[in-house]
Backbone and ligand atoms as CSV (ligand in chain L), in Angstrom:
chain,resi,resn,atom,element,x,y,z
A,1,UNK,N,N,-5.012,-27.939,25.954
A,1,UNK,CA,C,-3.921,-26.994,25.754
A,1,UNK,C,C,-3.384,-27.139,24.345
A,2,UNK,N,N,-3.095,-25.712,23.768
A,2,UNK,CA,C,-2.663,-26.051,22.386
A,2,UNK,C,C,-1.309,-26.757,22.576
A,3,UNK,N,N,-1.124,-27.097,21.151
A,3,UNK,CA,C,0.393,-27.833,21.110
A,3,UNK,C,C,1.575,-26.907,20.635
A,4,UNK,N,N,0.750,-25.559,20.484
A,4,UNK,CA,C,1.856,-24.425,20.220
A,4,UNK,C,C,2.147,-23.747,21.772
A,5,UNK,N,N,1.541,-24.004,22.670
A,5,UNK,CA,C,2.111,-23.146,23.802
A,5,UNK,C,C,3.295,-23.429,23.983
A,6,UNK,N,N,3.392,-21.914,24.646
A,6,UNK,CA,C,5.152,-22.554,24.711
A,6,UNK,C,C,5.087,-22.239,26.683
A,7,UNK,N,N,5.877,-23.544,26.590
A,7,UNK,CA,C,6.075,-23.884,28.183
A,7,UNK,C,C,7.547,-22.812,28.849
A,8,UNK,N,N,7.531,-22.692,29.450
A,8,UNK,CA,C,8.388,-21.862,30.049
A,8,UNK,C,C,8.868,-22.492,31.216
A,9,UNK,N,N,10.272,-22.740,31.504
A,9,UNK,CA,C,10.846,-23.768,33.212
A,9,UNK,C,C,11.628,-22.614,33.239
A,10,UNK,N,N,11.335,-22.146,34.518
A,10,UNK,CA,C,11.878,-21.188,35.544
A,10,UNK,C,C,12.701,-22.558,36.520
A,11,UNK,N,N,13.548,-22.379,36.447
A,11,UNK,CA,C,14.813,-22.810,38.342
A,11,UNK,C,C,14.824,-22.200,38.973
A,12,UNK,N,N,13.973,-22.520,40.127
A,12,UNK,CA,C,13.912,-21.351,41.296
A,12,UNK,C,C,14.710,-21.951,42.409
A,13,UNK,N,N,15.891,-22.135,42.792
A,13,UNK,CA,C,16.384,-22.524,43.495
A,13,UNK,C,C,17.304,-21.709,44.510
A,14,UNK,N,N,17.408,-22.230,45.647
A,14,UNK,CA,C,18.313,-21.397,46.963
A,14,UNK,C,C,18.963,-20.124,46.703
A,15,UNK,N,N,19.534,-20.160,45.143
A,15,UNK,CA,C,20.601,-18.991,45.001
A,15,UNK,C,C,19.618,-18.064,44.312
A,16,UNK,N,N,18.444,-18.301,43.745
A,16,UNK,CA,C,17.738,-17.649,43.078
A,16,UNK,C,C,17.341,-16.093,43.507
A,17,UNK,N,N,17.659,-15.094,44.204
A,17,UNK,CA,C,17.459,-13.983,44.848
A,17,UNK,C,C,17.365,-12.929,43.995
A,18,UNK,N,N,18.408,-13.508,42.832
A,18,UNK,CA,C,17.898,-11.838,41.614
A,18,UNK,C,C,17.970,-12.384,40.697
A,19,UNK,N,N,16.881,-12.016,39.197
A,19,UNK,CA,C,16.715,-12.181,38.300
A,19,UNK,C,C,17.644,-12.491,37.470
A,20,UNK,N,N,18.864,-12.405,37.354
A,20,UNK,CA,C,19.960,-12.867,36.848
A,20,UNK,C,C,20.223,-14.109,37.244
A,21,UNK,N,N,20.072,-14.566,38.689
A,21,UNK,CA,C,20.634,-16.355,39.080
A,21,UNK,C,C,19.487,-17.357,38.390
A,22,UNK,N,N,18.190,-16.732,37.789
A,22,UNK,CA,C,17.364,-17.399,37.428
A,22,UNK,C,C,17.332,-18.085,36.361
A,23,UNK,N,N,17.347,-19.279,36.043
A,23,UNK,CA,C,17.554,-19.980,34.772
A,23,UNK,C,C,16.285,-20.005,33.674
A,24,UNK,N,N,16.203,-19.137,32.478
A,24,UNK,CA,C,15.142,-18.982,32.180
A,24,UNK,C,C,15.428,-19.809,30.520
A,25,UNK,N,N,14.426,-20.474,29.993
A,25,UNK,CA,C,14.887,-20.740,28.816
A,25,UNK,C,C,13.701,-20.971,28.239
A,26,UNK,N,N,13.112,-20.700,26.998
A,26,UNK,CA,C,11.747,-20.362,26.463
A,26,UNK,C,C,11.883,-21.741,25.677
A,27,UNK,N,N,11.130,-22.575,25.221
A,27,UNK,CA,C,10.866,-24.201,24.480
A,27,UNK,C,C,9.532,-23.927,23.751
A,28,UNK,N,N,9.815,-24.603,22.579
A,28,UNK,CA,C,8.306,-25.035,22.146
A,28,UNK,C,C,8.284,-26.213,22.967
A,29,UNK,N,N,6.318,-26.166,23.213
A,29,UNK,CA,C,5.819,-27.469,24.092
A,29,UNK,C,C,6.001,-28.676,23.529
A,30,UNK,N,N,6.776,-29.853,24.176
A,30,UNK,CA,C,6.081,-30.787,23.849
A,30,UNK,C,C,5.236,-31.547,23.611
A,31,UNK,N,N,4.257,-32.524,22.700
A,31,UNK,CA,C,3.222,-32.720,22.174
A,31,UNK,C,C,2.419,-33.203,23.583
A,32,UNK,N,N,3.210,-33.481,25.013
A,32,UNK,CA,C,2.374,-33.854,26.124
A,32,UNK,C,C,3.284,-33.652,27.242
A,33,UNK,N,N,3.445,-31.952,27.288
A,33,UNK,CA,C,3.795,-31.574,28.776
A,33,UNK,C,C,3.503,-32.201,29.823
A,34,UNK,N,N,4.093,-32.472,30.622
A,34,UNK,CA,C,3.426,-32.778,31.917
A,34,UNK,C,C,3.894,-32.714,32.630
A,35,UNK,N,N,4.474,-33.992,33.823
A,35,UNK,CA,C,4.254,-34.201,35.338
A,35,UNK,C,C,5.769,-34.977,35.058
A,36,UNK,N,N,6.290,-35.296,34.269
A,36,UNK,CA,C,7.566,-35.565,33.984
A,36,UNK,C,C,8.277,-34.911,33.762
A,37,UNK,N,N,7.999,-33.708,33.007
A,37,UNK,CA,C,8.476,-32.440,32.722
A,37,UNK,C,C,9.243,-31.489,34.347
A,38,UNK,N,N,8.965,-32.255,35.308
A,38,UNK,CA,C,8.958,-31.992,36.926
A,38,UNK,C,C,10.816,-32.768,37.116
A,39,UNK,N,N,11.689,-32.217,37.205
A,39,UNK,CA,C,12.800,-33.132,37.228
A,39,UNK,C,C,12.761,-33.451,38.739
A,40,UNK,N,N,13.827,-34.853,38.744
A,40,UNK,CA,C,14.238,-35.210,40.042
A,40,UNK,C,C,14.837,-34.760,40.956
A,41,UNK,N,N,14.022,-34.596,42.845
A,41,UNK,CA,C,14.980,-33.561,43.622
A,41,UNK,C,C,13.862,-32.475,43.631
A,42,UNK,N,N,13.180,-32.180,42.800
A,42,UNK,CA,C,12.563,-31.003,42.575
A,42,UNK,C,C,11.237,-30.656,42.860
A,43,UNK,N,N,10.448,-29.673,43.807
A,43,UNK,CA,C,8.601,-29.254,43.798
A,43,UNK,C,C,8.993,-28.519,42.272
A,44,UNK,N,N,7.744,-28.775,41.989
A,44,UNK,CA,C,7.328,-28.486,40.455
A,44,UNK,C,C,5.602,-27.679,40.498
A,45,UNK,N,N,5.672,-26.330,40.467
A,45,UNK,CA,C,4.088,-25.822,39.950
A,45,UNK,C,C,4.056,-25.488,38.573
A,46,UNK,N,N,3.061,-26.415,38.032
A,46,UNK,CA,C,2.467,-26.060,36.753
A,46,UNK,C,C,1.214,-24.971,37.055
A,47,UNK,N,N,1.318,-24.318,35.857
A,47,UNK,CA,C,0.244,-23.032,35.630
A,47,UNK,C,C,-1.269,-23.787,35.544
A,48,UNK,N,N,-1.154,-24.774,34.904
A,48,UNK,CA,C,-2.750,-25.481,34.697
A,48,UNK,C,C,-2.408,-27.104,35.540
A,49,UNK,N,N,-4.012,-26.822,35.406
A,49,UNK,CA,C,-4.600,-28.281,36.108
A,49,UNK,C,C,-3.757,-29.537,35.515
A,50,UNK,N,N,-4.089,-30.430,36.229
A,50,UNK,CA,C,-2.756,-31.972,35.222
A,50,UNK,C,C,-1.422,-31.715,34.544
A,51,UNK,N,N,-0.839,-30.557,35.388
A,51,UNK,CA,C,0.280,-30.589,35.391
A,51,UNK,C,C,0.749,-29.765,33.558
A,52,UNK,N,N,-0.344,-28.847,33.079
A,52,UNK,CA,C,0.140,-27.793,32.358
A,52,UNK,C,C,0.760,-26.266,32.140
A,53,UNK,N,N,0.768,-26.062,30.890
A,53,UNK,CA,C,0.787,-24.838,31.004
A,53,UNK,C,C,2.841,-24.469,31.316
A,54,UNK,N,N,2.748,-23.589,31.714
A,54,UNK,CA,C,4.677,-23.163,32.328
A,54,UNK,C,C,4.447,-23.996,33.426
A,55,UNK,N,N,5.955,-24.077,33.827
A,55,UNK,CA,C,6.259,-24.625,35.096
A,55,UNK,C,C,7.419,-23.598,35.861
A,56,UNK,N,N,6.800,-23.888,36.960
A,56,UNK,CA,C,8.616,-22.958,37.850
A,56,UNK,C,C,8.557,-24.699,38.542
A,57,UNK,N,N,10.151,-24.661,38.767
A,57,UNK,CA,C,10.996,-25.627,40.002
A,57,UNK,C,C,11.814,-25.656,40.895
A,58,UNK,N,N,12.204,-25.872,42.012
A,58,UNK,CA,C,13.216,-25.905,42.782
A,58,UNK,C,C,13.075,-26.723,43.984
A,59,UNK,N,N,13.903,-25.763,44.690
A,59,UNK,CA,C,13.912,-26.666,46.032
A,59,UNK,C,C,12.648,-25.371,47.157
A,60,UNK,N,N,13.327,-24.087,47.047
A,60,UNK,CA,C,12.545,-23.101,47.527
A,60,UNK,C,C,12.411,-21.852,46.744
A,61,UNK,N,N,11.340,-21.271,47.183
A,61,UNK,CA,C,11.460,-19.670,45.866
A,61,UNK,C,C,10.773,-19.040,47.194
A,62,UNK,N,N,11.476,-17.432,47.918
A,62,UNK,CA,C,10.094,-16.877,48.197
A,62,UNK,C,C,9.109,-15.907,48.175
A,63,UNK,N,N,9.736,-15.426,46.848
A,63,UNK,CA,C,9.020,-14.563,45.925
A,63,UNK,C,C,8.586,-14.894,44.886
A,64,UNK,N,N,7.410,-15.977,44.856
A,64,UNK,CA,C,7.267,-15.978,43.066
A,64,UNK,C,C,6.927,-15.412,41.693
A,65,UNK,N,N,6.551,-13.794,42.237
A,65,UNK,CA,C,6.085,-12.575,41.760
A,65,UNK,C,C,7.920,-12.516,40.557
A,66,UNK,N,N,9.338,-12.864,41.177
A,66,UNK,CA,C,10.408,-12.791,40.470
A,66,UNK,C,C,10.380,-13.537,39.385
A,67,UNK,N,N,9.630,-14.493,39.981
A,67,UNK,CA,C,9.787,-15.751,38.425
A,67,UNK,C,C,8.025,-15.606,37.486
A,68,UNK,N,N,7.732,-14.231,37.774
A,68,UNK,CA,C,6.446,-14.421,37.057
A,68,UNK,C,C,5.602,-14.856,37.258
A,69,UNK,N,N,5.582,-15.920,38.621
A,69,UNK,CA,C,4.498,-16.921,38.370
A,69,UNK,C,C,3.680,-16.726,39.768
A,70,UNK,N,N,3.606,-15.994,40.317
A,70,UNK,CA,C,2.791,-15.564,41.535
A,70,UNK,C,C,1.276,-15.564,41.215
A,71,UNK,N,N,0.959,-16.636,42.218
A,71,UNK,CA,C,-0.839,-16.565,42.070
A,71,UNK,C,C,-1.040,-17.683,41.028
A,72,UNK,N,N,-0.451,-18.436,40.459
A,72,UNK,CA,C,-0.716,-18.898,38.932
A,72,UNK,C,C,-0.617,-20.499,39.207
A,73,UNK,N,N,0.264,-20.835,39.850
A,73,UNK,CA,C,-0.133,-22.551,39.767
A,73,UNK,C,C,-1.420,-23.096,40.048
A,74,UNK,N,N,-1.710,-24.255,39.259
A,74,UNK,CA,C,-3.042,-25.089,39.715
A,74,UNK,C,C,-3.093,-26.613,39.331
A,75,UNK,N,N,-1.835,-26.998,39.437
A,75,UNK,CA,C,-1.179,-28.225,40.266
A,75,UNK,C,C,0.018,-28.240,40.497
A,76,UNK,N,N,0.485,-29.004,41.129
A,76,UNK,CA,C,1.735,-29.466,41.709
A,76,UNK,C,C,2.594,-30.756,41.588
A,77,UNK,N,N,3.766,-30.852,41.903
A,77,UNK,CA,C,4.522,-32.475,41.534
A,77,UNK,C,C,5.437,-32.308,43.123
A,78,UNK,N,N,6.186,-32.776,43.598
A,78,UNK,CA,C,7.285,-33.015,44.362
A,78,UNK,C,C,7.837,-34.395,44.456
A,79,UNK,N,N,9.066,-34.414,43.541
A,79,UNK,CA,C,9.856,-35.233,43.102
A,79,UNK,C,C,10.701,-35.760,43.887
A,80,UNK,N,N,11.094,-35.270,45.014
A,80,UNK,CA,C,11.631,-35.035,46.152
A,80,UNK,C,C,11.238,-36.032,47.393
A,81,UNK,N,N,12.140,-36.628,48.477
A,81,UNK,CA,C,12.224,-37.139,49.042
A,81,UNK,C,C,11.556,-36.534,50.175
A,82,UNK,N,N,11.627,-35.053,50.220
A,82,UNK,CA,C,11.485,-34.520,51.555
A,82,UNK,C,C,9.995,-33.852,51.473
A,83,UNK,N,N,8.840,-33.496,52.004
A,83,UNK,CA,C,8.078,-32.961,51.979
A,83,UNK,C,C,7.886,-31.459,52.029
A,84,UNK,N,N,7.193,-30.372,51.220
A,84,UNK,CA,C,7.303,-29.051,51.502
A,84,UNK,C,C,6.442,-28.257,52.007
A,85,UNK,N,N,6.176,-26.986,51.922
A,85,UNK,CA,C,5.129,-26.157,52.273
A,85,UNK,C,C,5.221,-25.580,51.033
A,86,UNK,N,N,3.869,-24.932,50.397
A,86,UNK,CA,C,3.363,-24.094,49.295
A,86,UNK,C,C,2.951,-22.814,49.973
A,87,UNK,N,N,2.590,-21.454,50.190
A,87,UNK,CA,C,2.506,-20.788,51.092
A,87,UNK,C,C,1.555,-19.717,50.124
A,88,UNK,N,N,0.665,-19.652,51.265
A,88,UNK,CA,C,-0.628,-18.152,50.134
A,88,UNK,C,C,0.161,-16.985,49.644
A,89,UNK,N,N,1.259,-16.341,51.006
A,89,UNK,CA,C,1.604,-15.013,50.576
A,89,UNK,C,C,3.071,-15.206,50.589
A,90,UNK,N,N,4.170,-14.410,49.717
A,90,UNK,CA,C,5.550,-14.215,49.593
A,90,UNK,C,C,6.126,-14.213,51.063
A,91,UNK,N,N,7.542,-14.549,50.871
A,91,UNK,CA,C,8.378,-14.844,52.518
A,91,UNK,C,C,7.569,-15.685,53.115
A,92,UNK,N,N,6.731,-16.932,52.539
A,92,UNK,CA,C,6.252,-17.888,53.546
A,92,UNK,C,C,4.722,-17.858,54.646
A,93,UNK,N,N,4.445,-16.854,54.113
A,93,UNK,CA,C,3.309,-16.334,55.018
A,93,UNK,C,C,2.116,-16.513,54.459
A,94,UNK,N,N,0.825,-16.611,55.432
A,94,UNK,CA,C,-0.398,-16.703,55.110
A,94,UNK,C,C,-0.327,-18.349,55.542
A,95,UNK,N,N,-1.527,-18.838,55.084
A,95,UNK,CA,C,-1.945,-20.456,54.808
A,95,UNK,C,C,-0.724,-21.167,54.002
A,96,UNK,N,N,-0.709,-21.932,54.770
A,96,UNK,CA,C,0.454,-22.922,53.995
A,96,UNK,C,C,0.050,-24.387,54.007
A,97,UNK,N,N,0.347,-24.690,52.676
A,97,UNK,CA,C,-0.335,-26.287,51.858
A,97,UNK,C,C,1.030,-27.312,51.956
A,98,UNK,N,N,1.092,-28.495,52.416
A,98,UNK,CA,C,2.361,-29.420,52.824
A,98,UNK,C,C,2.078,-30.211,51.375
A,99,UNK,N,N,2.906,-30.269,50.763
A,99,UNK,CA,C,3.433,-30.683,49.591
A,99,UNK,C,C,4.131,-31.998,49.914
A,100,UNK,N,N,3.242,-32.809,49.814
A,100,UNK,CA,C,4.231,-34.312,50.185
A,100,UNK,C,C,5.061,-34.823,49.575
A,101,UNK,N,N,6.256,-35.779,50.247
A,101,UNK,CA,C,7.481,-35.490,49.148
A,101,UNK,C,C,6.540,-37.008,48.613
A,102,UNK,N,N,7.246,-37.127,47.066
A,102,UNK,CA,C,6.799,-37.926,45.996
A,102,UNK,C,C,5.510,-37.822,45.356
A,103,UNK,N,N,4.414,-36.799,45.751
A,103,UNK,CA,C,3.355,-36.670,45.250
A,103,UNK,C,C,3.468,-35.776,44.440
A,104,UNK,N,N,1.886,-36.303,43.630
A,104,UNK,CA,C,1.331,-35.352,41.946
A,104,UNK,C,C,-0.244,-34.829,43.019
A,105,UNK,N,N,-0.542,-34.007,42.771
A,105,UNK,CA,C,-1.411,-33.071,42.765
A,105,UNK,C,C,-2.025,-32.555,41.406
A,106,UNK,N,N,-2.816,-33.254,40.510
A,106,UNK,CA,C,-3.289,-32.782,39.650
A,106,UNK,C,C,-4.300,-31.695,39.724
A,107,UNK,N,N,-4.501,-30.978,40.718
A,107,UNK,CA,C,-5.890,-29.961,40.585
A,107,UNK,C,C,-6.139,-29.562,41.900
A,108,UNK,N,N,-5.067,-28.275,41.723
A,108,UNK,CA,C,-5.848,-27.594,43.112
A,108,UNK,C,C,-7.066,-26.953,43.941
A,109,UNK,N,N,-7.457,-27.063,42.798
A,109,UNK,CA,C,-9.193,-26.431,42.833
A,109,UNK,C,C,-9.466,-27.324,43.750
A,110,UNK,N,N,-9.214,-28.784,44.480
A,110,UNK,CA,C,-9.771,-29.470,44.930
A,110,UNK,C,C,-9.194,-29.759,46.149
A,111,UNK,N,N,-8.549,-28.928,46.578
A,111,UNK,CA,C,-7.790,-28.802,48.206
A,111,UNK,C,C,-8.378,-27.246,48.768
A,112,UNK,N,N,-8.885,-27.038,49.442
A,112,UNK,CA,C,-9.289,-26.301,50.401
A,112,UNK,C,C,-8.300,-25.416,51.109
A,113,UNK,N,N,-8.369,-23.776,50.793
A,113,UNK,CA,C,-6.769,-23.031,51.851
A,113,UNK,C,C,-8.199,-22.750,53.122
A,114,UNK,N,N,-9.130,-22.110,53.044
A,114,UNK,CA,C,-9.730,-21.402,54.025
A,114,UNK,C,C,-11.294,-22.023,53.689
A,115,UNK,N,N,-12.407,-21.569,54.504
A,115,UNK,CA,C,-13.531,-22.079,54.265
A,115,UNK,C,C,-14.453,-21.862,53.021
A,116,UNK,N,N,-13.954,-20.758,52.253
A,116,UNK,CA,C,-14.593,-20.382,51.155
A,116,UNK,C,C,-13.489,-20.503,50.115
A,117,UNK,N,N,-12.005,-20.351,49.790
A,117,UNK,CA,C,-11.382,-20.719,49.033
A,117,UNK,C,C,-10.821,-21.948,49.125
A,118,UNK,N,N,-10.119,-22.001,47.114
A,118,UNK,CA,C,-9.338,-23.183,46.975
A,118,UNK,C,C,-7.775,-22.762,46.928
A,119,UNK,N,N,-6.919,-23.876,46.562
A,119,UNK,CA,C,-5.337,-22.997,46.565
A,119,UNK,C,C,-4.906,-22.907,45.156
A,120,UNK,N,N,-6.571,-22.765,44.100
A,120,UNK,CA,C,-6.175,-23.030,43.178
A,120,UNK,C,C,-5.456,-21.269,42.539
A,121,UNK,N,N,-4.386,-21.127,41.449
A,121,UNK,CA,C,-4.056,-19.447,41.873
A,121,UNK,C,C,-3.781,-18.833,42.836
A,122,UNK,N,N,-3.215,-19.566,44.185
A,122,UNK,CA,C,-2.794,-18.598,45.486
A,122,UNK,C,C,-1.502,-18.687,45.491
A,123,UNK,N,N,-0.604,-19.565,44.953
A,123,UNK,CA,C,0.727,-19.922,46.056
A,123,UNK,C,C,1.953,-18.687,45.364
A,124,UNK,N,N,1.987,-18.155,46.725
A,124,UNK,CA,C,2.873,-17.014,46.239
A,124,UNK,C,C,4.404,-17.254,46.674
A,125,UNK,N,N,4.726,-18.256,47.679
A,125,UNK,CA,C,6.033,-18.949,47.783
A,125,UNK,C,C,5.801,-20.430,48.543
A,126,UNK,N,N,6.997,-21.442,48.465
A,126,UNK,CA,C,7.466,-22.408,48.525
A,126,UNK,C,C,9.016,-22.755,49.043
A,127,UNK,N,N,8.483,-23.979,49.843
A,127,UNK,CA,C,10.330,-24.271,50.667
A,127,UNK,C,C,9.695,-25.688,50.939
L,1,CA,CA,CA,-3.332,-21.359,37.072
């Protein structure tokens, strides 16, 4: 990943329902985005594998088409005590991936949603 991308953190959290409650703030990248970049309390999808690329965070989102980022993660963090669901389609629906609380997921390409796909590019909401 270049060192000019610029990372993008979306807060997708409980109150998040219209584009206005959304906390958006544009950064140049740091020289090694990552999996720290995931704050505490928080599921974290990065756009790329090992935890690059933008990130959205919160607790739940269940539209991620609002924050741009629908279809686009391809890893994960959950910083969080509690364990979640990642979900194929918006409002929670479709195949849903359990997001364990305290785990990194570097590469979704390598978890399985159905017999012929991965969940790498699917997750369209989270709780
Ligand atoms: Ca991706």
């Amino acid at each position: 990943m270049s060192k000019n991308t610029i990372v993008r953190r979306l807060s997708a959290g409980v109150g998040a329902l219209v584009a206005s409650a959304v906390l958006v703030t544009g950064t140049a990248a740091p020289a090694f985005a990552g999996y720290y970049d995931c704050r505490p309390e928080k599921i974290c999808l990065f756009e790329h594998i090992n935890y690059g690329g933008g990130l959205v965070d919160g607790t739940q989102a269940p539209n991620l088409s609002w924050l741009r980022f629908n279809d686009k993660a391809s890893s994960t963090g959950n910083r969080s005590g509690t364990s979640r669901h990642a979900y194929q389609h918006a409002d929670y629906k479709g195949y849903a991936l359990k997001i364990w609380r305290e785990s990194q997921t570097p590469d979704l390409r390598k978890l399985s949603m159905s017999s012929n796909e991965n969940w790498n590019d699917k997750i369209s909401s989270f709780r």
